[in-house]
FIBA-926696 format. One record per residue: x, y, z of N, C-alpha, C, O, CB in turn. Coordinates in steps of 0.2 Angstrom, whole numbers, plus 2048, in hexadecimal, padded with zeros to 3 digits. Each point is the difference from the previous one (the first is absolute). Glycine has a CB too. Layout:
REM FIBA-926696
XYZXYZXYZXYZXYZ ...
***
This chain:
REM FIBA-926696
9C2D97A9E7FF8078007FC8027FA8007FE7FA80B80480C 7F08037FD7FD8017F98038067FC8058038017F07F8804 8058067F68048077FB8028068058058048027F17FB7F1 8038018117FE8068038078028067FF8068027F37F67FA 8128008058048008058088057FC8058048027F37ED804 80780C7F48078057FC7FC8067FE8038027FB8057F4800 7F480D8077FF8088008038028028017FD8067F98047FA 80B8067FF8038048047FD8018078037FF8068028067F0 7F57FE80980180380A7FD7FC8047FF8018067FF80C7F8 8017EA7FE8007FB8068058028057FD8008057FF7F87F3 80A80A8078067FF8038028078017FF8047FC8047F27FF 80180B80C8028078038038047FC8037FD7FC7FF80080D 7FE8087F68048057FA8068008018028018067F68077F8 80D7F77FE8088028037FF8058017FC8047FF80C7F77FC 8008058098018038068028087FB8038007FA8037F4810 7F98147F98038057FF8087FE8028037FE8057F280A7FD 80E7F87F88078038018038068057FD8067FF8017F67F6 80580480E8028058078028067FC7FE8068028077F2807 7FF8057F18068087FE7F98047FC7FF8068008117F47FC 7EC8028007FB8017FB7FD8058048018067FF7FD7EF7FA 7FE80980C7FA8018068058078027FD8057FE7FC7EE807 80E80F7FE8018068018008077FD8008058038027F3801 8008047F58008057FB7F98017FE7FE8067FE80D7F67FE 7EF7FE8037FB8038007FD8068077FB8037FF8047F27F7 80480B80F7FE8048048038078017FD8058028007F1803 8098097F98058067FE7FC8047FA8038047FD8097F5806 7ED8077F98008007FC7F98038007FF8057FC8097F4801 7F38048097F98018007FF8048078007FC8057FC7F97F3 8038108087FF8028087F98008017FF80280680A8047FB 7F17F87FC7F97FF8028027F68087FE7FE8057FA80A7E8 80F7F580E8007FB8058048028058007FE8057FC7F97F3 80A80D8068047FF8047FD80480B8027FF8068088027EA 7EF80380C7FD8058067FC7F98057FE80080680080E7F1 8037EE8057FA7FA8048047FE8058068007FF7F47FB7F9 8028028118047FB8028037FA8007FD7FE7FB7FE807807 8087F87FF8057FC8037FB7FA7FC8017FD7FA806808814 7F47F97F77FD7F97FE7FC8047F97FF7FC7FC7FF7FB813 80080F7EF7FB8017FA8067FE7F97FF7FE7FA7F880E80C 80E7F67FC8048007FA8027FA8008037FE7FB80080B805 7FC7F38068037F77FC7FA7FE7FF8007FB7FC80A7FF80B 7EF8087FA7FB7FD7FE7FF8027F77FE7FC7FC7FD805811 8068057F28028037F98047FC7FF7FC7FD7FC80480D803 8067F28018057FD7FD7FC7FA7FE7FE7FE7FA80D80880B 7F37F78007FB7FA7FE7FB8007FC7FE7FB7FE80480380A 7FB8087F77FA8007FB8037FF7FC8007FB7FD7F880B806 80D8017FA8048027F98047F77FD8037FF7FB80181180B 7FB7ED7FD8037FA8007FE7FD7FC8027FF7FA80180180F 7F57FD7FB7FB7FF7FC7FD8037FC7FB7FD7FE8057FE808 80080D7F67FF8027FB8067FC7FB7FF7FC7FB7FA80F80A 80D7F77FC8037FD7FC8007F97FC8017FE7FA80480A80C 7F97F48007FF7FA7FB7F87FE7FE7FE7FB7FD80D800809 7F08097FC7FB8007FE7FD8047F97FD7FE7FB803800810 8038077F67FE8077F88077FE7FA8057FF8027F680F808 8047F17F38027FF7F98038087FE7FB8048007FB7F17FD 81180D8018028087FF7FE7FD7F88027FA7FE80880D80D 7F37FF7F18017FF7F88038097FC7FD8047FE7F77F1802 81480B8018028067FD7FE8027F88017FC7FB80880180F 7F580A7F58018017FA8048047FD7FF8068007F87F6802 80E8017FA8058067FF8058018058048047FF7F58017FC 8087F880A8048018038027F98067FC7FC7FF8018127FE 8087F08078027FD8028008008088028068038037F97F1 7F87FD8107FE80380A8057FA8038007FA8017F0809801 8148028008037FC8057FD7FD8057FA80080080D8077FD 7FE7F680A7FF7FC8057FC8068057FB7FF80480F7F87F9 7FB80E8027FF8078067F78047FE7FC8028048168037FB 7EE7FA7FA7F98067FF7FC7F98007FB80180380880B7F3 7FE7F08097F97FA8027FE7FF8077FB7FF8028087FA7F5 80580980C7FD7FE8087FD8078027FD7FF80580C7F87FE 7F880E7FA7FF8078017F78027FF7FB8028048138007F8 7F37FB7FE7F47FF7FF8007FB8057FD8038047FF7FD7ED 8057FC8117FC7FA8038008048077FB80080380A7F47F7 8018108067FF8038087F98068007FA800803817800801 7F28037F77F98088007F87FD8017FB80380380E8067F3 7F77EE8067FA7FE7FF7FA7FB8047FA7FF80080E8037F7 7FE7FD80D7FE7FD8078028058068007FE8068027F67F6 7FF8118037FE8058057F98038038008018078098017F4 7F27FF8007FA7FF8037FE7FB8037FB8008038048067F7 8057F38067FD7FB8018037FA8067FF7FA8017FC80A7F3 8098038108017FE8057FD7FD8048027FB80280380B7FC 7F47FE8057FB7FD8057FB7FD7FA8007FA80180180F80B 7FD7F97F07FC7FB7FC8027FB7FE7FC7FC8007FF80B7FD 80C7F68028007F97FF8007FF7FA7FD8037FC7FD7FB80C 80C7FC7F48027FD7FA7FA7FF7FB8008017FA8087F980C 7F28057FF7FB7FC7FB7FD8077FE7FE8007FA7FD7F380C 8058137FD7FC8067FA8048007FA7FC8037FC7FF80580D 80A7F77F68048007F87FD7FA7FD8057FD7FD807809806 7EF7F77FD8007FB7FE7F98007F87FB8047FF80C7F8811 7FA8007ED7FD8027F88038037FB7FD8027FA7FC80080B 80E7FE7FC8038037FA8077FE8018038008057F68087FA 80A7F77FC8087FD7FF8068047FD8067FF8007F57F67FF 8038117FE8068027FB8008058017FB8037FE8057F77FB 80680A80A8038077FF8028007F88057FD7FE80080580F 7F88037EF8028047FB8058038007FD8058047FC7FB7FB 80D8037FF8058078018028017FA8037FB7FD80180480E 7FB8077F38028067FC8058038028008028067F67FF7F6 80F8028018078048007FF8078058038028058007FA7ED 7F580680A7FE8078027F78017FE7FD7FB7FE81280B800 7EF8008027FA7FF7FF7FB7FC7F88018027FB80480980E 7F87F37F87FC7FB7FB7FA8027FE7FC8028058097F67FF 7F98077F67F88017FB7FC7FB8028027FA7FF80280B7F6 7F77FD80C7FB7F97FF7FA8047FD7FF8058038057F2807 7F88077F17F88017FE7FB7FC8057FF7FA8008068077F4 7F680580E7FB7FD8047F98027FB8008047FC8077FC811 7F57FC7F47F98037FF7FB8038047FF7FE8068037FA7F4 7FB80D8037FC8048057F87FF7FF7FD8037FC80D805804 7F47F68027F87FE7FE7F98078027FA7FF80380D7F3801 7FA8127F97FB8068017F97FF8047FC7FC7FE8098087F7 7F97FF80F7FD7FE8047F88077FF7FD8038058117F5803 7F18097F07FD8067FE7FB7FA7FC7FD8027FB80E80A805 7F37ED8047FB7FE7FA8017FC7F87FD7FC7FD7FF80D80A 8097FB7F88028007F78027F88007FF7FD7FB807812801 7FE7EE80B8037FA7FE8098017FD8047FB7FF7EE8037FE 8108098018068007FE8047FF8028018038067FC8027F6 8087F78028077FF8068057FF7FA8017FD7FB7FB7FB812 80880F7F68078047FF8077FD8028017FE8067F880B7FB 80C7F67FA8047FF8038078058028028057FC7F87F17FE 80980980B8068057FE8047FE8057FE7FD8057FE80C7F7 80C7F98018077FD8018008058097FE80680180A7F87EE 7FA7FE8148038048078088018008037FE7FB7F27FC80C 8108087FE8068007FF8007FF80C7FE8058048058057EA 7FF7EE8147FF7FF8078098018018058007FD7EE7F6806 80B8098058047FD8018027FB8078047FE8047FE80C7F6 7F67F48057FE7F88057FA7FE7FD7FD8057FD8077FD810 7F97F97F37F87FC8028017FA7FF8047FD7FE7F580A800 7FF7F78068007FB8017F97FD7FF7FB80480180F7FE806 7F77F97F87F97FE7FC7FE7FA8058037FC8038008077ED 7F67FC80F7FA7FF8068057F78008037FE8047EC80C7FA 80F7F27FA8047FA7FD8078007FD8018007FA7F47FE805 8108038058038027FC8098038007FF8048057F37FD7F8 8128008028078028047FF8068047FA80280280B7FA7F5 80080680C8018068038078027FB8057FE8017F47FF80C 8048097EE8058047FF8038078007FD8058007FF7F47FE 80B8078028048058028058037FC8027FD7FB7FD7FF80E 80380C7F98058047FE8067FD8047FF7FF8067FA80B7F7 80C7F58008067FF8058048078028048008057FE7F37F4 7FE8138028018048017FB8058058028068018057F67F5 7F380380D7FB8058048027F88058058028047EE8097F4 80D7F080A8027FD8068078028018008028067F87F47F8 80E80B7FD8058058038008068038038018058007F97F6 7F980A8018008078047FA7FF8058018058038028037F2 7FA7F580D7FD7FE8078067FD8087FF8008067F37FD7F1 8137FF8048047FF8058038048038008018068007F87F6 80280B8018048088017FC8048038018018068078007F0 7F38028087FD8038047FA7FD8047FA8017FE80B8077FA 7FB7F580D7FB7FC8047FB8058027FA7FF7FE80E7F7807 7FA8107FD7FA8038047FE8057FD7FE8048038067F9806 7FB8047F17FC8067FD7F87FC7FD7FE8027FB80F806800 7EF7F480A7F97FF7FE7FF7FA7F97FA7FE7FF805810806 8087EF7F67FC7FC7FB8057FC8028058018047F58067F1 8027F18088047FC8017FB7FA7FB7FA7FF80180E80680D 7FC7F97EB7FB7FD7FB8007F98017FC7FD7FD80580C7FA 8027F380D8007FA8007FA7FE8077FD7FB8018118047F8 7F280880D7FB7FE8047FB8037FC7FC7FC7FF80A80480C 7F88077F17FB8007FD7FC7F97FD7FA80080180D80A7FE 7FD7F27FD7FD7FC7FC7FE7FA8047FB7FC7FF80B8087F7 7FE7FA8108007FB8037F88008067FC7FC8028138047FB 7F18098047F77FF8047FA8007F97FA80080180980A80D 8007F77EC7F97FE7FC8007F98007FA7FD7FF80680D7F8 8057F18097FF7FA8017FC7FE8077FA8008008127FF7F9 7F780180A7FB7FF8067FB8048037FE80080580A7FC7FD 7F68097F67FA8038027FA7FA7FA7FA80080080C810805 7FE7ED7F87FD7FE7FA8017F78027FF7FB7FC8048117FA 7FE7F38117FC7FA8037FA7FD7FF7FF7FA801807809805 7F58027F97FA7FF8037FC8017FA7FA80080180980380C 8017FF7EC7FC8047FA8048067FF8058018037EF7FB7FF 8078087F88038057FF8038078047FC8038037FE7F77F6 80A8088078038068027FB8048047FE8037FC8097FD7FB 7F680180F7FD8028018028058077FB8048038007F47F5 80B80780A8038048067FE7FE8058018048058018047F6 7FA7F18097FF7FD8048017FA7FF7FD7FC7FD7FD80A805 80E7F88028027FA7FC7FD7FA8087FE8038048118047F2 7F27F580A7FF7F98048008048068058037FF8017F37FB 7F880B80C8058038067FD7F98047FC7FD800805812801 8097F38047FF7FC8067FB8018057FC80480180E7FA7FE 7F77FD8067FC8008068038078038068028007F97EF801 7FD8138028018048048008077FB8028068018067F0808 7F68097F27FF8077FC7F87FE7FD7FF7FB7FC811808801 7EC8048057FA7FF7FF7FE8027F78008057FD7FF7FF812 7FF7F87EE7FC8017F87FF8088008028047FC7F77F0803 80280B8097FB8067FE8018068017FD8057FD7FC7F6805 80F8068038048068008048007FA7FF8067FD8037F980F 8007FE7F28058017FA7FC8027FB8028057FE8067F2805 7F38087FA7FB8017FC7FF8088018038057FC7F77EF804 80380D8047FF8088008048048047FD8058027FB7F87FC 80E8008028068068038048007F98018057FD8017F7812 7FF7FE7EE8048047F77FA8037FC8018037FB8087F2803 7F08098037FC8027FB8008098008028057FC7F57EF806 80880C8058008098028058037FE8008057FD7FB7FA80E 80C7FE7F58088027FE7FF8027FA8008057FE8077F480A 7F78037F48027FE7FA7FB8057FB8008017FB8057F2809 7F580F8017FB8047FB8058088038008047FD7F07F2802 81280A8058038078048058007FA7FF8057FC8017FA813 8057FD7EF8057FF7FC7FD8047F88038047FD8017F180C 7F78067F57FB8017FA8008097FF8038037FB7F57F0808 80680F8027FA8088008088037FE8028037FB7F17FE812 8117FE7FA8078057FE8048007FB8038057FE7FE7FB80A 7FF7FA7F48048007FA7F98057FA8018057FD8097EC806 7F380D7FF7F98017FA8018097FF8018027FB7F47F380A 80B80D8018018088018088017FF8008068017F67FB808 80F7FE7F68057FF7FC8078028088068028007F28027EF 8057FB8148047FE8088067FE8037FF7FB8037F98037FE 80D8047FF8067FA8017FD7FE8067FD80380480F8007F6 7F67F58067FF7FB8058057FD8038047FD7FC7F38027FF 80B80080C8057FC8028017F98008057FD8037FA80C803 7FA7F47F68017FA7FD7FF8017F77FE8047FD7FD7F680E 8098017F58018017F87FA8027FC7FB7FE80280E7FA7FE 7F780B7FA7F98007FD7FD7F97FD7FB7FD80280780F7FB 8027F17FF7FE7FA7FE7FD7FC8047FC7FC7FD80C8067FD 7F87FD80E7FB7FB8047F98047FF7FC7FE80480D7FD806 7F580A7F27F98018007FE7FC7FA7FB8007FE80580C808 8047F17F77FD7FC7F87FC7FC8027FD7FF7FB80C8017FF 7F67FD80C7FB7FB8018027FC8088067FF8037F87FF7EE 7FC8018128047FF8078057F98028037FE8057F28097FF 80C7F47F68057FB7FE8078037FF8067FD8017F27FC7F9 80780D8058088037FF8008068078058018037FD7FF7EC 7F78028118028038098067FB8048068018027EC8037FF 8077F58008057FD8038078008018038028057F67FA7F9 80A8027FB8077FD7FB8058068048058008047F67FC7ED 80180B80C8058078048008008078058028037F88067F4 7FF7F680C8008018088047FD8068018018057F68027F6 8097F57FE8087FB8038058028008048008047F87F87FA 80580C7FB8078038008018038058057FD8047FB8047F3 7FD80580B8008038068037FF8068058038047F37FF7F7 8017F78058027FC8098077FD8008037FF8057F27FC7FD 80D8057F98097FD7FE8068058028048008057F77FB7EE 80380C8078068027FF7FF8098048048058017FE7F17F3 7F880A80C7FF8078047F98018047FC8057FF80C8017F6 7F77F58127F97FE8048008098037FB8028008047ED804 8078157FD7FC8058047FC8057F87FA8038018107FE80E 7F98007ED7F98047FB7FB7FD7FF7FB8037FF80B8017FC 7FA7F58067FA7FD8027FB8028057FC8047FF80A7F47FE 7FD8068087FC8018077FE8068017FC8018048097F7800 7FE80F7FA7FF8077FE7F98007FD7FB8038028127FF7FB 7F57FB7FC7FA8017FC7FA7FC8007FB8037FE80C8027FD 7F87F48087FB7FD8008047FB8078037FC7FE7F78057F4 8058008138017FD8097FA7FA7FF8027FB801802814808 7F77F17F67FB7F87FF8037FB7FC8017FB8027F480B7FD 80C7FD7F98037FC7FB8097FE8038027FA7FF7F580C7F5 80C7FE80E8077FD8047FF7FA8068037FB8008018127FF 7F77F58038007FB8087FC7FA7FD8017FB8037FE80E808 7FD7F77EE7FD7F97FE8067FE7FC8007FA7FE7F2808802 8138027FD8047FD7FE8067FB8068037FB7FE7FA80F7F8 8037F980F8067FC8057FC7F88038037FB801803814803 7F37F47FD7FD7F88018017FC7FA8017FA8017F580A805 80A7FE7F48007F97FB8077FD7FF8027FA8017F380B7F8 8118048048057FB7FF8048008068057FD8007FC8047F5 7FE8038128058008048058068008038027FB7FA7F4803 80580C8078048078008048017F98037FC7FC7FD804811 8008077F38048007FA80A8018028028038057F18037F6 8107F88028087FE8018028088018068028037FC7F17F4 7FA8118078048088017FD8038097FA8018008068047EF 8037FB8167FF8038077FD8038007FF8038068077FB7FD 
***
């Protein structure tokens, strides 16, 4: 036997515990809305997240129930896409509640100058690199599933939008979902999005998906998740290229 053979995911992921697995479904109604065979397919992904992703708590301590609970929300998009789009990265991060980080900003005025400053999240996810969370905004998304946010699917389509490089809101697509549609059915949305926040508009998509069309994306999965008819209301192209990539959404 070589090294390579005592890798963990050489080997099937244990099994979900029954009691664990119903309490985590007592818990998440994004899975509990799924079918029969989607939700044992969920249980098997979530499986293998768990023994694949590394949890690193900070400040606080994750039980059996909240690890199986991220694994579930995190392999939700990636029901029809498949184990391997989570793939490039190993470590959930978790914080108590919302977290600072200092980014750099690089001015784009010629001068060369790049600024720094403290943010205050409550997800991201870096292109190399963990995927990190609020344990408290992943709870208030369990409780409330259908009001539009949901931060662990947020973070989880910049991952698999950052398959292919940077953030750019055209992540990999499958077979059967055209480049050239998707390109200019979010381009048009997203500049629609742009003009109305600009003119100071409320919008029936969050404002923040006008920050750049990588977080269009991010917000518009939430959507397909937790609330597809304000979706399909407000952008019916960006809805129907969302159900080709991840597949209907679990709300009817």
């Amino acid at each position: 036997m070589s090294w390579f053979d005592w890798l963990p995911w050489r080997h099937p992921p244990p099994l979900i515990d029954d009691a664990l697995w119903r309490d985590a479904l007592a818990a998440c109604p994004l899975a509990q809305r799924l079918p029969a065979d989607k939700r044992q397919r969920l249980r098997l992904l979530a499986a293998r997240f768990l023994q694949r992703k590394r949890f690193h708590p900070i400040e606080m301590e994750l039980d059996g129930l909240q690890r199986l609970l991220i694994a579930m929300l995190a392999c939700l998009p990636v029901l029809r896409l498949g184990f391997r789009t989570l793939r490039g990265w190993q470590g959930v991060v978790m914080y108590p509640g919302e977290f600072k980080v200092r980014h750099q900003h690089h001015h784009n005025d010629g001068t060369g100058v790049v600024t720094e400053a403290d943010q205050v999240l409550k997800g991201e996810a870096w292109q190399i690199g963990p995927l990190v969370l609020s344990w408290a905004a992943v709870e208030q998304d369990l409780l409330h599933p259908w009001d539009g946010f949901n931060v662990v699917v947020h973070e989880i389509a910049h991952k698999l939008d950052m398959l292919d490089g940077p953030p750019d809101g055209v992540p990999p697509l499958p077979r059967g979902v055209s480049r050239r549609a998707w390109i200019d059915t979010f381009q048009r949305a997203y500049d629609r999005l742009v003009r109305e926040v600009q003119r100071g508009n409320a919008t029936p998509i969050d404002a923040y998906a006008a920050t750049n069309p990588g977080e269009y994306f991010a917000v518009v999965s939430e959507l397909h998740f937790s609330d597809p008819r304000r979706l399909e209301v407000a952008e019916p192209g960006v809805a129907a290229l969302l159900r080709g990539y991840y597949g209907d959404s679990p709300v009817p």
